[in-house]
N, C-alpha and C positions, 0 to 999 in steps of 0.2 A: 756668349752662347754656351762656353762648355760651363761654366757655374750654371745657368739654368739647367741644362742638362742635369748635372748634380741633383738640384731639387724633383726634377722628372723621376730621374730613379729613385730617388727618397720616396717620394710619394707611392710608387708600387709596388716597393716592400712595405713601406706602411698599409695599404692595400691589403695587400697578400698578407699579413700579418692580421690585420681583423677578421680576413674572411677564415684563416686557420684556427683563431682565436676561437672564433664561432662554432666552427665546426667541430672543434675539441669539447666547447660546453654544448652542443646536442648531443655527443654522442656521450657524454658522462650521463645526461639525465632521457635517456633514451629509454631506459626503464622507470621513469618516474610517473608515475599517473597524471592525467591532465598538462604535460609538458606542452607546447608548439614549438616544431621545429623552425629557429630564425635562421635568417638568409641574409648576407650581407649585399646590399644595394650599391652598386658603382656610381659612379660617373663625371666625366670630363670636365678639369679645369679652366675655365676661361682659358683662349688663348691668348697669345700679346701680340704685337703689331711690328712684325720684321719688315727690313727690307724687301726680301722676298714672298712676303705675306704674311698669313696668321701659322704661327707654330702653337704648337700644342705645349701645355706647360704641366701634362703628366693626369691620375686619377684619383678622385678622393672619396672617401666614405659617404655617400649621402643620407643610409639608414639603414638599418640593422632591422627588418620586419619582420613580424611572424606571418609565416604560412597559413595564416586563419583565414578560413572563408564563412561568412555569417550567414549565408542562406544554409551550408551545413549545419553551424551550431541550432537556426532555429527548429530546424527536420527532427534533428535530433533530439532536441531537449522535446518539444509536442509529443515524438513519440517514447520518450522518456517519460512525460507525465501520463499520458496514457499506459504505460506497461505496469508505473508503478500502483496507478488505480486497480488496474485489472488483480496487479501481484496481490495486493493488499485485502482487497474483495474475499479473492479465491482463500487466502489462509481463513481467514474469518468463517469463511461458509465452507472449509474444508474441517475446520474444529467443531462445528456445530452439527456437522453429519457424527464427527466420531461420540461427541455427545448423544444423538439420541440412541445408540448403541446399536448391535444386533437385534434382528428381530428374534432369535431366539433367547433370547436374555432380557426383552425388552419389556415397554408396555404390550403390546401385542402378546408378549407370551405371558405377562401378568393375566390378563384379561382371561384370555384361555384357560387358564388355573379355575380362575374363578366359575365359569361356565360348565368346566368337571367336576368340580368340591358339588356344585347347587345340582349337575345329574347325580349325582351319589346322593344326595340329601332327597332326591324327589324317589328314589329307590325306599329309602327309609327315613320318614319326612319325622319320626318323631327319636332321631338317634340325636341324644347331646353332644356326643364327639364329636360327631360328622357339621353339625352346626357351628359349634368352634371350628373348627376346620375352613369352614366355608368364610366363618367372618374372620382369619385369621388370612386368607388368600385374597379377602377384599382389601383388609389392611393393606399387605404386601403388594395389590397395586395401587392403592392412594400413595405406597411411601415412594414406590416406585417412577408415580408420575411426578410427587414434588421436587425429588432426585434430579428427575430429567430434565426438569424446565428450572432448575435450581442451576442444574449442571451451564444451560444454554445462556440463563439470563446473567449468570457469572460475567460470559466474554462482555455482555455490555460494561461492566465494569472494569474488566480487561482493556477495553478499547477506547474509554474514555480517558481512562489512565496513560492508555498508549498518545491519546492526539493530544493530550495535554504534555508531557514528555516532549516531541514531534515540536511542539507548538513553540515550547523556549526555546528547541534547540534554533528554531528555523529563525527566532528574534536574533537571537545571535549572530547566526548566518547575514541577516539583513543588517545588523549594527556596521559587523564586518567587511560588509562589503563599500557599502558608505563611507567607510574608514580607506579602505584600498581605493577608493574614485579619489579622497582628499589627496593621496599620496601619491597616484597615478597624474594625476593634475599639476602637482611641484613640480613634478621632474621633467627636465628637458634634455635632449641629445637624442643622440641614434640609438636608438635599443634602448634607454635606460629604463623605460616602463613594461620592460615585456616581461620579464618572469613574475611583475605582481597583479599581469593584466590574465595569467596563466593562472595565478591564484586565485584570482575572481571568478574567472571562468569556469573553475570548478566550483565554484561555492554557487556559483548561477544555476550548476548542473543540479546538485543540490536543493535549490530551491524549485526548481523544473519539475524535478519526480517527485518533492513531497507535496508542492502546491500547488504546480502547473505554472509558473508566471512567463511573461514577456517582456522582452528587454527592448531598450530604443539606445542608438547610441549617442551622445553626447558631446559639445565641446571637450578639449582639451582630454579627449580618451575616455571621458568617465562615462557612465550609464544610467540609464532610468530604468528603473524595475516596477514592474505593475503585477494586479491581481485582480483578473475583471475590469480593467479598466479605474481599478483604486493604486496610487501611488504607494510603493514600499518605500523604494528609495528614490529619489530625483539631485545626484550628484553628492552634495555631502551631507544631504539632509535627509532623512530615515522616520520611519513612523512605525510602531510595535503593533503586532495583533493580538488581538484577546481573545480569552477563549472561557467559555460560559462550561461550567464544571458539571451542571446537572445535563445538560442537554448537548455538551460537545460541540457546540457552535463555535465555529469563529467570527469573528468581530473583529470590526474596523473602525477607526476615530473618523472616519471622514463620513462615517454616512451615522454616523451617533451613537457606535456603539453595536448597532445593529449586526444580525449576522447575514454573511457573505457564502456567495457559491465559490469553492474550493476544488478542487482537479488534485491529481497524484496520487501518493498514497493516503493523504488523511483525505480526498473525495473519495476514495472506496472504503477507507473507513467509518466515514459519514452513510456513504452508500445500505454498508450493513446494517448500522447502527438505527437509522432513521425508515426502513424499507424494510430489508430482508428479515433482522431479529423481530422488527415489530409484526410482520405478517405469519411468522413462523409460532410466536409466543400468541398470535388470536388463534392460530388453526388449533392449538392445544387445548386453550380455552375451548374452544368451540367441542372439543370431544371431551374433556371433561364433564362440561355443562350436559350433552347429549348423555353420556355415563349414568350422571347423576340425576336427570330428568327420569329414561326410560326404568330403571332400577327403582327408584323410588315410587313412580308412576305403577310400575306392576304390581311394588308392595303393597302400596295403598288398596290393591284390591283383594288382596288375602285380609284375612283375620289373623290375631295372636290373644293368647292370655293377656290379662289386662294387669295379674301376678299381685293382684287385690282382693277380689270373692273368687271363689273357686268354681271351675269350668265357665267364668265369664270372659267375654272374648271383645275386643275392640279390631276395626281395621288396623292395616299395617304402617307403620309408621317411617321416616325417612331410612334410609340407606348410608348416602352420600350427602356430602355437601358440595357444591361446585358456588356457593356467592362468589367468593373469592377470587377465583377463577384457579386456574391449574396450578397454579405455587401456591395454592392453602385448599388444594383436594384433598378431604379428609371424609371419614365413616364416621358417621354422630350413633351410627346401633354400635350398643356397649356390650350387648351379650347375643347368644346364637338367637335364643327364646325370640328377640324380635324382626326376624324373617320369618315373613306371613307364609307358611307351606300350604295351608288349607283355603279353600275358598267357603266364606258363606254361605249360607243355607237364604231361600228367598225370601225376602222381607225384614233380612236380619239390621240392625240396628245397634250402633257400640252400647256396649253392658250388657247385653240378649246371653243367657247363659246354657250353652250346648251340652244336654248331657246324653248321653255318653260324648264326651269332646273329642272333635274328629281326628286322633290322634295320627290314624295312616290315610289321611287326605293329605295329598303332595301334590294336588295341579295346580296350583298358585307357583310353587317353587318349581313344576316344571316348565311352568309359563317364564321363570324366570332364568331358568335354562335354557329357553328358546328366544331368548333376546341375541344368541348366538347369532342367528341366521336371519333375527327379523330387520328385513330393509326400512332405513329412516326415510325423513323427506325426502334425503337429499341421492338418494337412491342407493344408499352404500350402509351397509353393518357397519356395528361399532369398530369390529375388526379392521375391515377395509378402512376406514376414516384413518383410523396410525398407517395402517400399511400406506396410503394414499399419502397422508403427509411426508413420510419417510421418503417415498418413493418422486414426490414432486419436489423433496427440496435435494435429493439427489438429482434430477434434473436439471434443476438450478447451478448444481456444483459443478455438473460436467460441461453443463455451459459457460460458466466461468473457467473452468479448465482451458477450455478449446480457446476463452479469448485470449485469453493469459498467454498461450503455447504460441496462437498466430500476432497478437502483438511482440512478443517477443522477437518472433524472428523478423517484424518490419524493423523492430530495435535496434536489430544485433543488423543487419541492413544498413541501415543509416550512419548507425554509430562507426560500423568497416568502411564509409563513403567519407567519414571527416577523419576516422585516424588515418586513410589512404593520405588523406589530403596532409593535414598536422603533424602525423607522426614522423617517428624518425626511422628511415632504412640506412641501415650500418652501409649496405654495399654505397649504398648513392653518396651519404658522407664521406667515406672513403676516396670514391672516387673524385669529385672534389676538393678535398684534402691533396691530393697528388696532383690536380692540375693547379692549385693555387701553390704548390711548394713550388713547382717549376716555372710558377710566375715567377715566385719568389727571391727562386736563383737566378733567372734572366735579367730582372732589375739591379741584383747584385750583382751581375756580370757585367752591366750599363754603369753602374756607378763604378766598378773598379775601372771600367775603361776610360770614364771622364777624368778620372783620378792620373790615372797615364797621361791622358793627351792634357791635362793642366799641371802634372811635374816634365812635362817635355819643354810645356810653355813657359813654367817658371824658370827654370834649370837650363835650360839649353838655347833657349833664343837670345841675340845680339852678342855671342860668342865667336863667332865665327871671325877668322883673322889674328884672334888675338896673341 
């Protein structure tokens, strides 16, 4: 009895020496990112079959688990790929506001310029300066609109560059984690897979906020990793995503190559790419074209020198070009001479030669001054039309802002509900640490005492008498 005794207490300082163990390596890596605090699991050794009944033959290690709870990790990681969408969005449509600039520096104040050079010209319709002048302020807004939409359609190639980037690193991430389920799966014992089941964990978190995916868990500890329902990983076998360079798509081998709906930060990067850039880059077009319509449009109803027989006169000829659309808005009139100041006389006919030539007829050019104020179809000046865009893709921003700001704090939410749970509190280790030392010394107090009552036994019994 008292040699089983002996192994009794053997086994509680072994005990009490795993669970100290433990609790020394949480509180080393207490500050390590993605750590889970493990916990040493007890419990009772068969007992054996006394005279007197079943004694107990001491405690032993049964496992060594982390504190993970996976309804947390999923909370968190959903709303991890949603924060990182929303994050991702908002940089994108917050560079594209500082692109289209001030309105006082902007198109809109290009445009303005223009509509003051053309009233100074309708004051004195036959001043050559002031003509240079005017075509040198139309310039200054064609360069100014190319600028802009130069400036804006840049982030698309910013952003393509970015999901591609994004795109390796996340193969990696899936290589690796395939690689951790092979290694996770070898090992056996208590605890032996937790600090690489810690390092997976973060690399899940990883693939959560750039891609959004879900996990399943698996035999022998390992995991299934999805994307929409397409296979990343399924244990030690892994499958790569592609990524289409011109159009930022991702692709999958299982469905041919084809591309796939994406969550995190490359879904809001997709988001801008695919939505936001492309409606922002028509509205411009759209007031280009309009620009270059109504400007043309007016000129065409003045007259100019034809700069062939003298005091013969043709209508006015283009302004602008918008074919192209707003990244190749440019002025096709090469000199002041062809903005039409004068309006025709009735019945006139290009080559019809005016003489005296209407040198201070400016109602053409004032007409073209008052494209300032003239309402288009769509019920708004050309002014209004930038101010308007400006003003609704700033709408857009702040609305990204506001989701950005309240996803965020479900985030930081969630993510404080699993490090409550995973994390490691100094005070709590602590105090565990002090009740398993005085486990620790009780069991050595038990074995020194069996140690006594077995050198009484050896030493001192069948002496008597002698």
């Amino acid at each position: 009895m008292a040699i089983q005794g002996l192994n009794t207490a053997y086994t509680g300082i072994r005990a009490a020496q795993a669970a100290i163990e433990t609790i020394s390596h949480n509180i080393a890596n207490m500050s390590v990112e993605g750590y889970t605090r493990q916990r040493v699991e007890l419990g009772s050794v068969y007992p054996f079959e006394s005279p007197v009944g079943l004694i107990g033959t001491g405690v032993d290690v049964m496992d060594i688990h982390r504190t993970r709870e996976r309804l947390l990790d999923e909370r968190t990681r959903a709303e991890s790929g949603r924060l990182g969408y929303f994050e991702s969005r908002f940089e994108l449509l917050s560079l594209a506001e500082d692109r289209l600039g001030q309105l006082d520096n902007a198109i809109d104040s290009a445009l303005t310029e223009v509509f003051s050079q053309l009233e100074d010209l309708a004051m004195q319709p036959d001043s050559a300066p002031i003509r240079t002048a005017v075509l040198g302020s139309m310039e200054a807004l064609a360069t100014r609109m190319r600028e802009t939409v130069s400036g804006i359609t840049q982030l698309r190639t910013e952003t393509l560059i970015r999901i591609d980037a994004q795109g390796r690193q996340f193969n990696d991430t899936i290589a690796e984690i395939a690689r951790l389920n092979g290694e996770i799966a070898g090992l056996s014992g208590a605890g032996a897979a937790n600090d690489l089941q810690d390092q997976r964990d973060i690399l899940i978190d990883q693939l959560s906020r750039g891609l959004g995916v879900r996990t399943v868990d698996m035999d022998n500890g390992m995991v299934r990793v999805s994307l929409n329902g397409l296979s990343l990983v399924d244990g030690k076998e892994y499958v790569q995503l592609g990524y289409d360079p011109i159009t930022g798509a991702i692709t999958h081998p299982d469905v041919g190559g084809n591309p796939v709906m994406v969550g995190g930060e490359i879904g809001g990067l997709k988001q801008f790419l695919d939505q936001d850039l492309v409606a922002l880059l028509a509205r411009f077009d759209t007031l280009a074209s309009d620009i270059a319509t109504e400007f043309n449009a007016q000129n065409a109803l003045g007259i100019v020198q034809d700069g062939v027989t003298p005091n013969a006169f043709v209508t006015g000829g283009d302004l602008f070009d918008a074919s192209g659309g707003a990244a190749a808005f440019n002025v096709v009139a090469t000199a002041g001479r062809e903005i039409a100041a004068a309006l025709p006389p009735a019945g006139f006919v290009d080559g019809d030669v005016i003489d005296p030539p209407p040198s201070f007829d400016g109602r053409n050019v004032q007409a073209l001054a008052d494209l300032r104020t003239k309402v288009l179809l769509d019920g708004r000046t050309l002014n209004e039309q930038f101010r308007d865009l400006v003003a609704n893709h700033g709408v857009l921003t702040r609305q990204a802002a506001q989701q950005t700001v309240g996803q965020d704090v479900l985030h930081a939410a969630t993510n404080r509900a699993r490090e409550n749970q995973h994390g490691v509190d100094l005070n709590e280790e602590l105090t565990l640490m002090i009740a398993h030392q005085r486990a620790l010394e009780a069991s050595s107090r038990v074995l020194t005492t069996m140690d006594e009552v077995l050198s009484t036994l050896i030493h001192s019994t069948g002496i008597v008498g002698r």
